[in-house]
N, C-alpha and C positions, 0 to 999 in steps of 0.2 A: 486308101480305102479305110474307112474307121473299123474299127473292131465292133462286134455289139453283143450282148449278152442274149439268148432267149429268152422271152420266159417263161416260168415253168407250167408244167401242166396241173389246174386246179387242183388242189389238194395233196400231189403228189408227195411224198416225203423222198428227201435226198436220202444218200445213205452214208455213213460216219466220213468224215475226212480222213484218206488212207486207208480206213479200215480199222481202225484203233481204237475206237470207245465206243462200245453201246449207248444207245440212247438213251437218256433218263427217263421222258415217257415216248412209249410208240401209240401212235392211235390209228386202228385200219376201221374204217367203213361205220362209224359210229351212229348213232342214231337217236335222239330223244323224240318221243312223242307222249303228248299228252292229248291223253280222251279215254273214251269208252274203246276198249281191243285194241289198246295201242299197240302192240307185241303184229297184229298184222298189216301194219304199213309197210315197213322196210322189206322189200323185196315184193310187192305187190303191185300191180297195176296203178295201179293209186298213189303211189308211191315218186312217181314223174308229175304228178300233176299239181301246177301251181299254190300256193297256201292255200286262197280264198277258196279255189274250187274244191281243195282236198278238205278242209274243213265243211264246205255246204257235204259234199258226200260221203266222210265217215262219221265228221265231228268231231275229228282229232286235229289237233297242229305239233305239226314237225317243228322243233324245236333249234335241232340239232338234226342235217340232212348227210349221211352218208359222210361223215368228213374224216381225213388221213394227215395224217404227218408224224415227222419226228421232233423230239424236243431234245437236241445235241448236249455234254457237258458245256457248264460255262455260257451257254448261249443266253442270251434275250431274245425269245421269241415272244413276239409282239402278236395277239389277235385285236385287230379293230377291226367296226363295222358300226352301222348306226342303230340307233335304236328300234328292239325288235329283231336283231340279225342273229342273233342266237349266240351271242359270243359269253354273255355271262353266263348263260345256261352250262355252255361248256366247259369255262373254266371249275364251275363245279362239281360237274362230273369226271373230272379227272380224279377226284378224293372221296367222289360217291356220295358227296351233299346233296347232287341229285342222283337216281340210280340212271344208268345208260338205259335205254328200249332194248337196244342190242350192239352188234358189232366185239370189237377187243381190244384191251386198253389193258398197257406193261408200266411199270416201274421197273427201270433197274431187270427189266426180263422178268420182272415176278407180275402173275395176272391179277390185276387190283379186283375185278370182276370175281373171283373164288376166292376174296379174303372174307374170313369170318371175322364179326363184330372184332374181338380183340387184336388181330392184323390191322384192320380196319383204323383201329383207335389207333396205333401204334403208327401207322402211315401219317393221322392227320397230325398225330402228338412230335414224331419228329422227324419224318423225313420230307414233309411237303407242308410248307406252313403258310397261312391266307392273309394278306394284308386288304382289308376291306374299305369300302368308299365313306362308310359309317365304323367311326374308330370301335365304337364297343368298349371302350374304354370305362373301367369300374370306378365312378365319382366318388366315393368313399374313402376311395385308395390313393396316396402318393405315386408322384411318376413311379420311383422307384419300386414299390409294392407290385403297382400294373405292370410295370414292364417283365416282375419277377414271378407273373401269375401263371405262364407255363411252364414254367420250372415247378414249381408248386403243385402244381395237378400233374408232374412228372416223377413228383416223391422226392425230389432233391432239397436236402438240406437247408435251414432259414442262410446259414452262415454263406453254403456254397451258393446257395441261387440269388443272394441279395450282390455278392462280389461279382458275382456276372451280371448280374442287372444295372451295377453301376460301370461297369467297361461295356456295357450296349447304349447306356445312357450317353457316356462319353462320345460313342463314334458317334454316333449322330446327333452329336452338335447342344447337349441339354444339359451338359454340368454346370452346376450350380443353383439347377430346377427340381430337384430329385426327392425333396420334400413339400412340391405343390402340389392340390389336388387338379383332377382335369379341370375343374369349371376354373382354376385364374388362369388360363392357359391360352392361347389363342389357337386359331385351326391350324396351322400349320405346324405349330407346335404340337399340339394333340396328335398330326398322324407321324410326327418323327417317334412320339412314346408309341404308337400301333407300329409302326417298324422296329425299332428298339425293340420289343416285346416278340417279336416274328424272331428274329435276326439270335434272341436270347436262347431260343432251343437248338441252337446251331443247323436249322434242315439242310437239305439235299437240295431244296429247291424252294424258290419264293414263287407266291402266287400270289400277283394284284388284280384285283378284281376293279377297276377305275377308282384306283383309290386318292386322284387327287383331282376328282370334275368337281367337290365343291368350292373348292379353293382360290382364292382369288389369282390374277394372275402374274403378279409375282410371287406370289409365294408358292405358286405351282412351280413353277420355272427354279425356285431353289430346290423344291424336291426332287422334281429332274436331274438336277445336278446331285445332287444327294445318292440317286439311286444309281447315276452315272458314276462318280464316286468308288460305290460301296463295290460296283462289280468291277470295276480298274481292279480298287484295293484285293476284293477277295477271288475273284472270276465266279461268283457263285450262281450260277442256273435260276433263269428269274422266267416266268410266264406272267406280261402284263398283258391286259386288257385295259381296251381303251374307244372311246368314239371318234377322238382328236389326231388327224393325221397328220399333224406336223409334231405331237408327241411320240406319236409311231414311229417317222422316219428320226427323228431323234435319237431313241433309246433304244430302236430293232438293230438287231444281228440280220433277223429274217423278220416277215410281216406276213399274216396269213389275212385278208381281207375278207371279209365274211358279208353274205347278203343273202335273208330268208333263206338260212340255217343253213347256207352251205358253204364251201370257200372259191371263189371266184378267183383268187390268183395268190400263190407263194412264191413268195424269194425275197430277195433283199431290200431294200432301198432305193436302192441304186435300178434295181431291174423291174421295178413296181412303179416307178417315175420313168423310168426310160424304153420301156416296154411294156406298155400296157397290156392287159388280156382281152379287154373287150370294152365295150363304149362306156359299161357302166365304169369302170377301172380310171380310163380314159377323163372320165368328167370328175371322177374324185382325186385327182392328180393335178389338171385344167391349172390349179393357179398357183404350185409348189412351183418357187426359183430354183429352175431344172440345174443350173449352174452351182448351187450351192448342195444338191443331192448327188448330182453323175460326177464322176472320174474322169478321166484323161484315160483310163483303159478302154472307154468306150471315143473319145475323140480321135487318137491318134492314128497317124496312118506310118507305112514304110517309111524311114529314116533313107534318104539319098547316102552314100558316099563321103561326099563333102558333110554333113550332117552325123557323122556318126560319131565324132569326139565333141566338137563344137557346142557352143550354148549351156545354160544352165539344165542342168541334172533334178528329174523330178520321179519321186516316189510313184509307183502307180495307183495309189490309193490318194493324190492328190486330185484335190477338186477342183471344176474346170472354172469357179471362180479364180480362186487361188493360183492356178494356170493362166490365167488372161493377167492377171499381176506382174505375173514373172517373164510372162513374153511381152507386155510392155514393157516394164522398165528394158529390156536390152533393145526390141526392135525387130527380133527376130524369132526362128524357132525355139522350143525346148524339148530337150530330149528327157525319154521315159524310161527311166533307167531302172531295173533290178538286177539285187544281186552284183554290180559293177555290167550286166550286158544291156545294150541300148535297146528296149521292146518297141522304140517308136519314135516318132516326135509330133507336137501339137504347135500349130500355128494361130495366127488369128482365124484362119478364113474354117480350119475346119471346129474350134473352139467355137466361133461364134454359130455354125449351124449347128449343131448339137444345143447350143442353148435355145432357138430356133423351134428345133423339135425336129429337122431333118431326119431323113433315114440315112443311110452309110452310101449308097449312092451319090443321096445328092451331094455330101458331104464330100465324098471324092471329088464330083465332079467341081466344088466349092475353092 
């Protein structure tokens, strides 16, 4: 019988692996509206009632509906949704670029909600830094300048903030450009100096707001790898937003799916393709090669006896392409080994239902 992951319940937040690290941000029961008496939507009768009707009857739109989770160290947690879903709303309001209607929202356990202006400033200045879809980037200035302009409004020295401007220029791939202005620069170049420039105030946490839809598509596909990269290299706490759900399953840890302003379904990759929440979840999954997203911890069943040293040895974070690989070339099972103990083995017959889209029954019975 295969294994399967559930999944989880909309919006739920997990809570720290082990027990060992507070979350960078917690968000419980959040809410943005905008209109005339926005303060009493959230908790009101009105407040269950689809957009179109809640706006014909208060004239407010919920922006942002009741939504929760955690943002782990180290993580990528990915909000996508389509346009209109309220995902950019929210990633502002994590820093108070928009204020919240209501609900609670922590950094680090500190309540961003009771920070006065100067906390305030001090959060956006270096603990949680915005890479945006529009670079912002100051035409007048050399990479180098721009990438050294939050150091600069952070009072750091010309000497010290220019020698970190050019070790940010470096990691991301611009040396030898460090005296151009943005306009000879192409786009993709322009959003590595808007990274560069994030990356310079050293924060707590990145924040991308869809910062690479204008971008053509290979040069999206390099910053991908770029922002894959930077989090191998540093493990540093990223919160992207995004429309595109094949960038999602990419670059997520976890994926919070968002539709008129709420979250329809959290978890990983793996469990947002192989477990849908619901039909809508279901159709935006529909044509991801399920074989190149799920594991072999979701395909594998009991290892037989005779099966339990035999065959090649496979990670359980291996994917069930990569798995159909490996049990052709032999011809036979492979075993799902951690740690040196055998958690399973995957065949053709339950490999192939799984990419299928079977349940764990039929898979069994496969």
């Amino acid at each position: 019988m295969a294994t399967t992951l559930a999944p989880e319940t909309p919006g739920t937040p997990r809570p720290p692996e082990g027990g060992e690290h507070a979350p960078v941000f917690s968000v419980r029961d959040l809410w943005k509206v905008f209109g005339p008496r926005a303060d009493r939507v959230p908790g009101s009768p009105e407040a269950e009632l689809p957009a179109a009707e809640l706006r014909a009857r208060t004239g407010c739109t919920a922006a942002v509906r009741e939504v929760s989770f955690d943002v782990q160290p180290g993580e990528v947690f990915v909000v996508m949704g389509l346009s209109g879903s309220g995902k950019s709303t929210l990633v502002r309001c994590l820093t108070r670029l928009i204020e919240p209607t209501s609900g609670t929202l922590q950094i680090d356990g500190e309540d961003v909600l009771a920070m006065d202006k100067a906390r305030l400033r001090d959060l956006r200045r270096h603990r949680a830094a915005m890479v945006f879809q529009h670079f912002g980037l100051l035409p007048h200035r050399s990479v180098l300048d721009n990438v050294a302009y939050g150091l600069e409004i952070q009072g750091v020295g010309k000497a010290e903030r220019r020698a970190k401007a050019a070790e940010m220029v470096a990691k991301v791939g611009l040396t030898g450009l460090e005296r151009r202005r943005p306009g000879q620069l192409s786009g993709g170049q322009q959003q590595r100096v808007g990274l560069a420039r994030a990356l310079a105030v050293d924060p707590e946490v990145l924040l991308f707001d869809e910062p690479f839809s204008a971008l053509d598509p290979l040069i999206r596909r390099d910053m991908q790898e770029e922002v894959i990269r930077l989090h191998r290299d540093e493990g540093r706490t990223m919160v992207f937003i995004t429309h595109d759900l094949s960038e999602a399953l990419r670059l997520g840890d976890r994926i919070a799916l968002m539709r008129d302003g709420g979250i329809v379904q959290l978890g990983t990759p793996e469990e947002i393709v192989g477990s849908p929440a619901d039909d809508y979840v279901r159709d935006f999954v529909r044509d991801v090669p399920r074989e190149q997203v799920l594991t072999v911890r979701r395909a594998m069943r009991p290892a037989t006896s005779d099966e339990q040293d035999g065959g090649p040895a496979l990670a359980p974070g291996t994917t069930v392409a990569d798995a159909i690989e490996a049990v052709a070339r032999t011809g036979g099972p492979a075993r799902v080994v951690d740690g040196g103990r055998c958690l399973g083995v995957v065949d053709h017959a339950c490999l192939l239902s799984v990419v299928a889209g079977l349940d764990g029954k039929e898979v069994a019975a496969a």
